[in-house]
N, C-alpha and C positions, 0 to 999 in steps of 0.2 A: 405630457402636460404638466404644468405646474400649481401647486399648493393656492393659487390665488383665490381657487371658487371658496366659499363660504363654507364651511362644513354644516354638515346638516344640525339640528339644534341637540347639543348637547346628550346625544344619545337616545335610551326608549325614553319617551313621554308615559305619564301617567296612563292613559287608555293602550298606548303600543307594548306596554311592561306586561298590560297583565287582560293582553289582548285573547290568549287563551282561555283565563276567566268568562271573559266577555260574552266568546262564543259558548262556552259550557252551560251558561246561564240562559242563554238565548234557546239554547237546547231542550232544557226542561220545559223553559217558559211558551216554548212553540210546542210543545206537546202536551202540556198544559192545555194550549187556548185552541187545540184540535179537539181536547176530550171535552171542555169546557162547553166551550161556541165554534161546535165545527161548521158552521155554516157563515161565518164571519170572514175568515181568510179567505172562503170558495164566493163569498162575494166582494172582497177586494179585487180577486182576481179577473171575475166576470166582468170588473169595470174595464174592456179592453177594446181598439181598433182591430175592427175587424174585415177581412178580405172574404165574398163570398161566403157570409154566414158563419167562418169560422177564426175563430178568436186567434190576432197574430201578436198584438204588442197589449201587455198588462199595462195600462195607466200609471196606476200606483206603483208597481213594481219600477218600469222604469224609470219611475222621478227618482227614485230607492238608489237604483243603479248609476242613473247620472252622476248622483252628489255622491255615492262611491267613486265613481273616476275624477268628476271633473279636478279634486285637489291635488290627484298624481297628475293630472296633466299641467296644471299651472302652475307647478314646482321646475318646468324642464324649463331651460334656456338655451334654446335652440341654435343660438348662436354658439355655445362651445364646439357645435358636431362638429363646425369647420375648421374647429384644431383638432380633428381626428388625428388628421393625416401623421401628427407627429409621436405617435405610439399606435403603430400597425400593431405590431405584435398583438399585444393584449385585448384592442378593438378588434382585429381579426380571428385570434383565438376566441373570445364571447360568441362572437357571430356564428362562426364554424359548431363551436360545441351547442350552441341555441337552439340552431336550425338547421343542421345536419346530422345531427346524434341525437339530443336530448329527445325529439318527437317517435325515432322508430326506438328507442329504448325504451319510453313509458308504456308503447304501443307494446313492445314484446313483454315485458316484466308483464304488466296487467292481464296481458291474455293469457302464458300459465299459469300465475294467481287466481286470478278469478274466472278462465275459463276450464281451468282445470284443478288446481292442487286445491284450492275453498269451493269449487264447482258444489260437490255435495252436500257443504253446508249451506249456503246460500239457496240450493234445492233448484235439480238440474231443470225442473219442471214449472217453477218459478218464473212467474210474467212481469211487466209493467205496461203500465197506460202511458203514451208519450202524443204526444200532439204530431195530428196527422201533415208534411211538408207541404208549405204556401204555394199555391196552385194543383195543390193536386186532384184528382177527382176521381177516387174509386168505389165501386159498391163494397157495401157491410158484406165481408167473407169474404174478400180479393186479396191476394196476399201482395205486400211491397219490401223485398231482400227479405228480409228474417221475419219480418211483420205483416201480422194480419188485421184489416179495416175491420172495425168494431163500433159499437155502436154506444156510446155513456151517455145517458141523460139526454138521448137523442140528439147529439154531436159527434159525428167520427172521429175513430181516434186511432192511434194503431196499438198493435198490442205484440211486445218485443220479449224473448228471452230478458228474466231480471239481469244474469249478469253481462247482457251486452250494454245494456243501460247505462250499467256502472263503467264498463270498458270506454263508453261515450263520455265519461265526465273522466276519467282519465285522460284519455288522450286529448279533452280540450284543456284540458292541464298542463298537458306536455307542451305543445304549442304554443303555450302564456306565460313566456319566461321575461322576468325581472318586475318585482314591484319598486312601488317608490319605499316599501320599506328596505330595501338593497339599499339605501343611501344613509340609513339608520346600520345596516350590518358591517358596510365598509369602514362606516366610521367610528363603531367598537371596537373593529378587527386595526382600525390604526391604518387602514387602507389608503389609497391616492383618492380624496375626494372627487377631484376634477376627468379621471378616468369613468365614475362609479357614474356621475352627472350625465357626461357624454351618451354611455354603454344605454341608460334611460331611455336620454333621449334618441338614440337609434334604434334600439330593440322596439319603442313606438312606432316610429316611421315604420320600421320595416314588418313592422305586422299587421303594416295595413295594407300591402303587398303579399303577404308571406303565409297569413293567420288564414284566410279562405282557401286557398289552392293545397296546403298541407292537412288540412283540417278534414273538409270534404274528399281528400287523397286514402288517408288512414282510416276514417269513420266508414268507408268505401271497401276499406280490405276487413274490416272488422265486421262487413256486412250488416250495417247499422243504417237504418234511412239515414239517408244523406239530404235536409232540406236546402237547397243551394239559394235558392232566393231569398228564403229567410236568415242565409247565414251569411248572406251579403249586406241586408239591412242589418242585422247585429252587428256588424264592423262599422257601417256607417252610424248606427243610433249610439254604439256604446265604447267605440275607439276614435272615429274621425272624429264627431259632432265636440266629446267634450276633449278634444286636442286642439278643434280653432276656436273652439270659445277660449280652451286655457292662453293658448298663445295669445288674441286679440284683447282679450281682459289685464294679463298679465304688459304687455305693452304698453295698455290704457293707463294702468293703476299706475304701473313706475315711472311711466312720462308727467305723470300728475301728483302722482306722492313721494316718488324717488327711491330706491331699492331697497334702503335701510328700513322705510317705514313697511315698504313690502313681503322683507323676510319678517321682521320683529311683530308686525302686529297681524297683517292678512293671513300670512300663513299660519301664527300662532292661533287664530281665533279660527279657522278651517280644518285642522287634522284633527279636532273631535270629528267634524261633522263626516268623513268617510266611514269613520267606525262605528260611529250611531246610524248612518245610511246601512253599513254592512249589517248590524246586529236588525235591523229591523226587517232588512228581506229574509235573514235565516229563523225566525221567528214565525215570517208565514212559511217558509218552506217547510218548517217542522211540522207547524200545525197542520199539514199536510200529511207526511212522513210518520209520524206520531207512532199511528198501529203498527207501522212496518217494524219500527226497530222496537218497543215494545213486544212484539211477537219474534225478533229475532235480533236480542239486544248484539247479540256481536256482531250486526252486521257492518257498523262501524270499522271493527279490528281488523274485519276481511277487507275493506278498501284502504283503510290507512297503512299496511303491514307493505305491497306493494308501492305506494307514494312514499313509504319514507325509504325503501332501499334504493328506488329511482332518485330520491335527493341524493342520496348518500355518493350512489356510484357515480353521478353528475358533477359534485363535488370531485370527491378524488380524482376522479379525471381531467376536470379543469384543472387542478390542483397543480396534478405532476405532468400536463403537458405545461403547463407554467415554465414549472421547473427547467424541464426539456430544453423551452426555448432561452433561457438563463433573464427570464422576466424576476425585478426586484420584487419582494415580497409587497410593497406598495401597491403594484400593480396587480400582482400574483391572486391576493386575498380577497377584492372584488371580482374579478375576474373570472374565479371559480362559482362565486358567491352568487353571483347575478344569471350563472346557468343552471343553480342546483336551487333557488328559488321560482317561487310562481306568479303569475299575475294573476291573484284569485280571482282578482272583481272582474276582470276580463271573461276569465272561465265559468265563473258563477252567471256573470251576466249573459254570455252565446247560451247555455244550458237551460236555462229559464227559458229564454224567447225560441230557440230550438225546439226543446222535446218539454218544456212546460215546467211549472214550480214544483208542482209533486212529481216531479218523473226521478227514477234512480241516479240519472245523469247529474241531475241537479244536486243531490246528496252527496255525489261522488265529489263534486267540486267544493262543497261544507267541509267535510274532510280533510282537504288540503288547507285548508285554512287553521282549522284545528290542530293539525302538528306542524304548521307554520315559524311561529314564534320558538317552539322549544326544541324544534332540532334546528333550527338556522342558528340559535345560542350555542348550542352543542358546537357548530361547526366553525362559530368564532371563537370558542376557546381551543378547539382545536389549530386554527392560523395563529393565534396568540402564541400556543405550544410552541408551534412549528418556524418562528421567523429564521431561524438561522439557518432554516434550508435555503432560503435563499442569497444572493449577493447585496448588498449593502448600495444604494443609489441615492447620488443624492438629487435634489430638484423634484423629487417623486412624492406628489401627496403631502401631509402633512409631517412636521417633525413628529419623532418618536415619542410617545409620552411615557 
């Protein structure tokens, strides 16, 4: 592909620079307003559509989650896919390393991390409450996989080993590969915009194929309630829905304003609002969370410690199959970039409507977020380091700065 797309604006923006701030903030201040008004968040949450008496879609939370996606999806132009065709390579290697590797790697790291090498810190005996799978119907003291029906506040609910919990926001990690901040990393790293644009918009499509049969595949071997119903609506409420509004919107706007005013002004006045959506669901999720890691502050370090050597090893592997195939560093730098990244709001959002706001899953998926921004920096000064591994191309992306 060629240098024509637009690169994305000028690098991190003020909320994406100091995006890890953001969340650290949102951290205190949700475990704050658990100790504060904990009965505040547990009634936002209550505000929900319910199936059979028990609560499936949070109201609040998912308007949260929406305006989280909707602005990754009304950046793509989905008219590039159909110049895929002219850089197999690179489009093939993403997809391959995506969704053939990336998902049983997070799956094996995480389960001897936290099913065995932090097992004892995390405390082998250690439960969570997760929200009982949409249609199900068993009595209080039935067991389902690793969980047993329980009864909270007279709502069933199940009650799982803590650190499968956290294996559950992992592995819906591993499965939500490339955000739209990937188009902010490519374009640090000096990357082929127009590859990075592409890679987006495919890795959307194809996770709307790809993200339920993988997902309920591994949560399945990890012996983790599998809700299938409810993880089919999570793809439709929080991947289809805001991709044809973005598409249809995005159409609308540029037929009507023309594309200039569409990058410069619509999307400038929209990438606060994904991050103000994001900081505001991890706020009630803490407020939830609050006593857990208060009573076991490192529990943080035990799910991040695994997520970042899964980036790591996802990177270098994209990296130097790059290499392998004698892909220009253009290509090379996104390429890697967009398999060793995550689609958090993706994974935050199935985790929430899944196993619920306060469940371990949900926190697992906060976490990626949190060392998001500062090892995906880490990993473009590393391609910055590295250009001369590869061969010199030109027409690839934009000129060298």
């Amino acid at each position: 592909m060629n240098g024509s797309v637009p690169a994305p604006a000028r690098g991190l923006g003020f909320f994406e620079r100091y995006l890890t701030v953001w969340v650290a903030l949102s951290i205190i201040g949700g475990i704050f307003l658990g100790k504060a008004a904990p009965e505040f968040a547990r009634t936002l949450d209550g505000m929900a559509i319910t199936v059979d008496g028990a609560p499936v879609v949070s109201i609040p939370i998912a308007i949260c989650l929406f305006f989280m996606m909707y602005p990754i999806m009304v950046k793509i132009d989905f008219g590039e896919v159909v110049k895929a065709g002219r850089s197999i390579k690179p489009v093939g290697l993403t997809l391959f390393v995506n969704w053939a590797v990336k998902p049983f790697t997070m799956y094996a790291i995480a389960v001897f991390f936290l099913g065995t090498l932090f097992l004892r810190f995390i405390g082998p005996d250690a439960t969570d409450i997760v929200k009982m799978p949409l249609g199900l119907d068993l009595q209080a003291g039935a067991t389902y996989g690793v969980g047993k029906v329980v009864l909270v506040e007279g709502v069933k609910a199940l009650q799982v080993p803590l650190w499968r919990s956290y294996l559950a926001g992992c592995i819906l990690l591993g499965i939500a590969p490339c955000t739209a901040m990937v188009l902010v990393w490519g374009y640090l790293a000096r990357g082929n915009d127009g590859h990075t644009l592409v890679m987006v918009a495919i890795n959307s499509l194809s996770m709307l194929v790809l993200y339920g049969p993988l997902g309920g595949f591994l949560l399945g071997v990890g012996r983790i309630p599998v809700p299938w119903q409810a993880l089919v609506l999570s793809i439709a409420i929080y991947v289809a829905l805001p991709l044809v509004a973005g598409y249809w919107s995005r159409k609308a706007i540029i037929g009507a304003k023309g594309e200039t005013w569409f990058r410069e002004k619509f999307l400038h006045v929209l990438t606060p609002i994904t991050i103000v959506a994001l900081l505001a669901t991890l706020v009630l999720l803490f407020s939830f969370k609050g006593a857990v890691i208060m009573a076991n502050p490192l529990t943080i370090l035990w799910i991040a410690i695994p997520l970042f050597l899964q980036t790591v090893l996802i990177f270098a592997l994209g990296y130097w199959l790059s290499r392998v195939l004698g892909l220009s560093y253009a290509d090379a730098a996104p390429s890697a970039m967009i398999g060793a990244s995550n689609h958090f709001e993706v994974a935050i959002a199935t985790a929430t409507m899944l196993y619920g706001l306060s469940s371990g899953a949900a926190l697992a998926t906060v976490v990626g977020v949190l060392i998001e921004v500062p090892v995906m920096l880490m990993l473009v000064k590393i391609c910055l380091r590295t250009q001369h591994w590869f061969p010199a191309k030109t027409g690839s992306g934009r000129a060298r700065r």
